[in-house]
Every structure is written in structure tokens, then in C-alpha cells.
C-alpha positions, 0 to 999 in steps of 0.5 A: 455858051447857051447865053451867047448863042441866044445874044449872038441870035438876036445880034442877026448872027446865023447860029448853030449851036451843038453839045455832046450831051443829051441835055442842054447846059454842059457843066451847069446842067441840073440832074432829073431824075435823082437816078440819073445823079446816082449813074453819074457819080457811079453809085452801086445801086438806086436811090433809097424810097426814103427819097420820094419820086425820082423825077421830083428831084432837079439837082445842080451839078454847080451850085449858084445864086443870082444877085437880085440886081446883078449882070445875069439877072439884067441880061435875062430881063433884057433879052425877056428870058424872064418870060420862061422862068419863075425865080424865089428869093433865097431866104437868108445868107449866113456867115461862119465866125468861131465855128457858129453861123449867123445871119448877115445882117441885111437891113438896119435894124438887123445890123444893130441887133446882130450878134456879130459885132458888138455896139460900138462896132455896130455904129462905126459898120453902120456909118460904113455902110451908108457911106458906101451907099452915097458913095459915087464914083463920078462925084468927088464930094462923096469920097470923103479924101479917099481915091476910089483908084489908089486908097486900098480897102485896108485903108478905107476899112482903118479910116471906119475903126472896123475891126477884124470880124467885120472886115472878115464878113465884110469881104468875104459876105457882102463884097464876095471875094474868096480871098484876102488879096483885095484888101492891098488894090484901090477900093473902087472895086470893092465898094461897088461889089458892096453896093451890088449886095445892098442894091440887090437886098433892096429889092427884096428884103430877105437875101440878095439872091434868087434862084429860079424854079425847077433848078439852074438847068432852066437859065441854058434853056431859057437862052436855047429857047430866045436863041430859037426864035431869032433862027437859031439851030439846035442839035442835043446828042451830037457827037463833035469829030473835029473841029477844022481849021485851015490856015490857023483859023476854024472854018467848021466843025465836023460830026458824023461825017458832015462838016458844018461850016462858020467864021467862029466857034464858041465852047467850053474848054472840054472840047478844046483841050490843047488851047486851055491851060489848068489854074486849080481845082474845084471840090463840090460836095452834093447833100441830100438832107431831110432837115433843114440846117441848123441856125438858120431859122429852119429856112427853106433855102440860104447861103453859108459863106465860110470866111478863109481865115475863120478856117486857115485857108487862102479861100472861102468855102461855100453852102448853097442850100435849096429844097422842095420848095424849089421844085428840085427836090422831093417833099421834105427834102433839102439839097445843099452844095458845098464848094470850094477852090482846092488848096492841098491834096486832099480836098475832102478834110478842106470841106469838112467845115461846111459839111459838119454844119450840115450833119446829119447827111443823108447822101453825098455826092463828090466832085473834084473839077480842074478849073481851065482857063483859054490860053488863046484868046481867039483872035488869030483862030476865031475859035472862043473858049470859055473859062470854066465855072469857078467856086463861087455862089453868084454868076457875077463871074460868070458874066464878066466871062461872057462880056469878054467872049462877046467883046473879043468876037465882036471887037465893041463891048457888050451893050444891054441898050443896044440890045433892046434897040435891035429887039425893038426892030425885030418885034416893032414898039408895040409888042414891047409893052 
């Protein structure tokens, strides 16, 4: 919301954005002060002092990372939210084999001197990876006699001999699905995603994520803050009555009493509860740590993604891990976040893989979210839902959500060149350089 509402401001649109909350964010908040956590999850008493200084801690209630060369990262340096926010290179991504964790290999040399595969594995995954590179959706002569629209990735990974390890990190490690479904549909997809994850680990070395300074609770400021200068309102703590319709279409929101009017409404499904319709379940787990996890080289930050079948399951379970280097979390400190879609009754034995990689556990933090999805897409009502925060680590999804909320409202897609065009008309060349 906080994203489109900066876009759809400098779009020339008239935007008053409001949230119940006292804070900006909704959902992707992040917590300060560390008692504030404790409230939220209803936590008898107060932070121990074996915690350091309450304000030093900014903790994310939804865990995620930025691909280095993904949707959001481009939208902010488009838009020029950059100015506002300092990102870190997270320090290394981790996949989970019989029960042990090893680094993804993220150049070359790594690859072949990895212990997740062994050597003939190692040249047949090579060759793999440097045909994904040269592989060009618009340029026959690189598909080597497979149909980016009709080869399935099953197929793609027999014609490499790869075996079952390394389709499992694969999938789920470089092209990030949480399932095993997409081995069945055409590889286009899949190659891309690949080439999304080695595009972004080019550009720095160490992972293809960053994250900024101070905690996710910064992304929704930063768009508050473009949206502001482009004459957007903003209203924190504001109570939402009714939203008002005549003749089946929104014509305002009322609060306290007064109506503000408009042509469309965007929120998060909270606030709409009888146009969504429940698609499953998130469990995220909270720790608060006072050592780094073990194996991964005493790194201050990572990624551990959990492959479904290493666990008999349908989807991956995830590690976000950041620390007070961060500045989200007092000196000494690490905070990581499991999280994963619910597949049973009880959620808390299907996390139990991550949370075991990360004992000893000094406090954690339960929450068990339902996931909802808009079973109106708007046209008729104006009003636009967003679907709401899934168990994944990067905020690709996320994006595809925003370009679809921004297409249905304004009927053309989202265009990140147009959107430098109109900045160039408001601010003129020469404030551009």
C-alpha cells in the first residue's frame, strides 16, 4: 500500500493514505522498542537485561530479503527512495541436505569446490548454470532444442544428468519455488528465476540479497516520505468507521465522524474482511539469539532455505537471520525468523527443522497468520485489495501483487520508464544528476 501510494503520487493522483496503526506498514512493520515485541505477542513481564537497550532493537514481524537485482530494488531506484535508506549485502545463503547446512555456491570456484555435490555432478551443474546465463528467451540459437514454452523443467534438468541433490537446491535455493510443482510447466520461468539469482549475486559476491539498516519498517517510510513530496496526505492512528459505497462502487471512507471521499480505494485485506477469501496459513517463528548459527562461518547475517522433500513436506521452510549489525538489534545480538505455509494442525512440530539449526534459543516469538487473497478484483467496486504477505524470503511476490493492483486500477501495465519520464517533468533534467 505504502508503495503504491508513493507511485500513484507521482502518477499525479490525489492520495490520502490512512492506517489504524500508529505506525507506518501494517503487517511488514518492524517492532521498536524490543518492549513493544513483548506486548504484542503478549509476553508476561519485560525484556530481561541480558538484552541490552530496548530501543537498539527493530525487529520485522515478516521476514524478508531484497534480490539485488529484483522488482523492488529497481522500483526504489527508480522512484529515488534510495536516498532514504542504506542497504547490507546479507552474507551468505544456506541450503538444508540430510540434516546439515551448506553454503549455496554462488561463484565458480565455490561450485567446484563445494560439498554438495560431487565432481561429475559439479561439471554437469556447471554446464547447466552457463547455459542458463547465455540463454535468451528472444534468440532461438541459445535453447540448445528446448521450447522455453512447452520443455518442462523436469526435462531441461534430464537433458544436464542432474541428479536429485542438486535439482532440490536448485528449485528451491537459486530459482526459489516452495514447491516441486513447477518441475511439470515449461522452463521459461524457471530459467529466469535462475538467472534473477545469478544476475543479483553478480553484483556483489556474497548473496543475492540485501537488506536495509534499521529494519524492513524503513521500505514503507521511504514510499510515505516520495509519496509526501508529490502532495500526498498522511494520517497514522486513524480509526477506519466504514468504508461507503453507493450503487456498488466506493465513493469514500468515513472515520470519526467525517467522510473522505474518492474514485479508488486500495488496502490490505484486514480491512475488508467480506471480499477476501482464506488460501492457508503462515507460521513464523521470532528468535532472539546471542550467537551466530552454527555452520555458516560465524556470518552476521544469511539465508537457510530448508528444501520440502529434505523434510517430507509440500514447502519449504525458511531462516532469515540479521543482527546488530543491522542496527535491529542490540550489540551481540542476532534475530532470526523462520517461516513456513502450514501444511497440518500443528504448526509448530513443522518448523521444528529450522528451529533446531538454531538452538540454543534465547526467546521466541509465535505467529500463526492466515494468508487471504481478494475475491474481488475491483473492477466493478474500485475498491483494491492486496493479497497478503506469503512465507517467502524476497519480496519478488510481493511486486507481481503491486503491478497487478497498479494494472487493474489503471488499466495499462506498470511501466518503471514511464515513471522516470514523469519524474523528469516534475523535477526538469538537471536535478536528475
Amino acid at each position: 500500500e505504502c508503495i503504491l501510494s508513493g507511485i500513484m503520487s507521482v502518477n499525479g493522483k490525489k492520495v490520502l493514505h490512512m492506517d489504524r496503526n500508529s505506525y507506518y506498514g501494517g503487517e511488514s512493520a518492524s517492532i521498536t522498542p524490543l518492549e513493544d515485541l513483548y506486548k504484542r505477542f503478549n509476553l508476561p513481564g519485560t525484556p530481561p537485561e541480558s538484552m541490552g537497550r530496548g530501543r537498539d532493537w527493530n525487529v520485522d514481524l515478516i521476514p524478508k530479503f531484497l534480490m539485488a537485482n529484483g522488482q523492488l530494488v529497481k522500483m526504489l531506484l527508480y522512484t529515488e527512495v534510495t536516498r532514504y535508506l542504506d542497504f547490507k549485502v546479507i552474507e551468505g545463503s544456506f541450503v538444508y541436505k540430510g540434516g546439515r547446512i551448506y553454503k549455496v555456491p554462488s561463484t565458480e570456484a565455490e561450485a567446484l569446490a563445494s560439498s554438495l555435490m560431487g565432481l561429475f555432478e559439479k561439471r554437469r551443474f556447471r554446464k547447466f548454470l552457463v547455459y542458463v546465463a547465455n540463454f535468451d528467451e528472444n534468440d532461438p540459437r541459445t535453447f540448445e532444442g528446448v521450447d522455453p514454452k512447452k520443455t518442462t523443467m523436469r526435462d531441461v534438468y534430464k537433458k544436464f544428468d542432474l541428479g536429485q541433490d542438486v535439482i532440490d537446491f536448485t528449485g528451491h535455493a537459486l530459482a526459489l519455488y516452495r514447491t516441486d510443482d513447477y518441475l511439470d510447466q515449461p522452463c521459461q520461468e524457471t530459467i529466469n528465476r535462475i538467472k534473477l539469482y545469478s544476475e543479483s549475486l553478480a553484483r556483489y559476491g556474497k548473496s543475492p540479497y540485501l537488506y536495509p539498516l534499521y529494519g524492513l519498517g524503513e521500505l514503507p517510510q521511504g514510499f510515505a516520505r516520495l509519496s509526501a513530496i508529490y502532495g500526498g496526505t498522511y494520517m497514522l492512528n486513524k480509526p477506519i468507521e466504514e468504508i461507503v459505497i453507493e450503487n456498488g462502487k466506493v465513493v469514500g471512507v468515513k472515520s470519526e465522524g467525517e467522510v473522505a471521499r474518492c474514485k479508488q480505494l486500495i488496502c490490505d485485506p484486514s480491512y475488508v474482511s467480506d471480499r477476501v477469501t482464506k488460501v492457508g496459513q503462515v507460521i513464523r517463528v521470532i528468535c532472539i539469539l546471542s550467537h551466530p548459527i552454527k555452520n555458516t562461518n560465524d556470518a552476521n547475517s544469511c539465508q537457510i532455505i530448508i528444501p520440502q522433500n529434505q523434510v517430507n513436506r509440500k514447502s519449504d521452510i525458511y531462516v532469515c537471520m540479521i543482527s546488530s549489525a543491522h542496527n535491529v538489534a542490540a550489540q551481540g545480538k542476532y534475530i532470526a525468523i523462520a517461516s513456513t505455509t502450514v501444511e497440518t494442525a500443528e504448526p509448530e512440530k513443522e518448523i521444528k527443522p529450522a528451529l533446531d539449526l538454531l538452538e540454543p534459543i534465547e526467546q521466541k516469538f509465535v505467529s500463526i497468520s492466515d494468508l487471504f487473497a481478494p475475491t474481488d478484483l475491483g473492477t466493478e467496486s474500485q475498491i483494491f485489495i492486496s493479497r497478503t504477505y506469503d512465507a517467502t524470503t524476497h519480496f519478488e511476490t510481493t511486486c507481481d501483487d503491486i503491478k497487478d493492483i497498479y494494472k487493474r486500477m489503471m488499466g495499462s501495465e506498470f511501466d518503471f520508464e514511464e515513471m522516470k519520464r514523469k519524474k523528469n517533468d516534475i523535477y526538469g533534467e538537471e536535478e536528475q544528476q
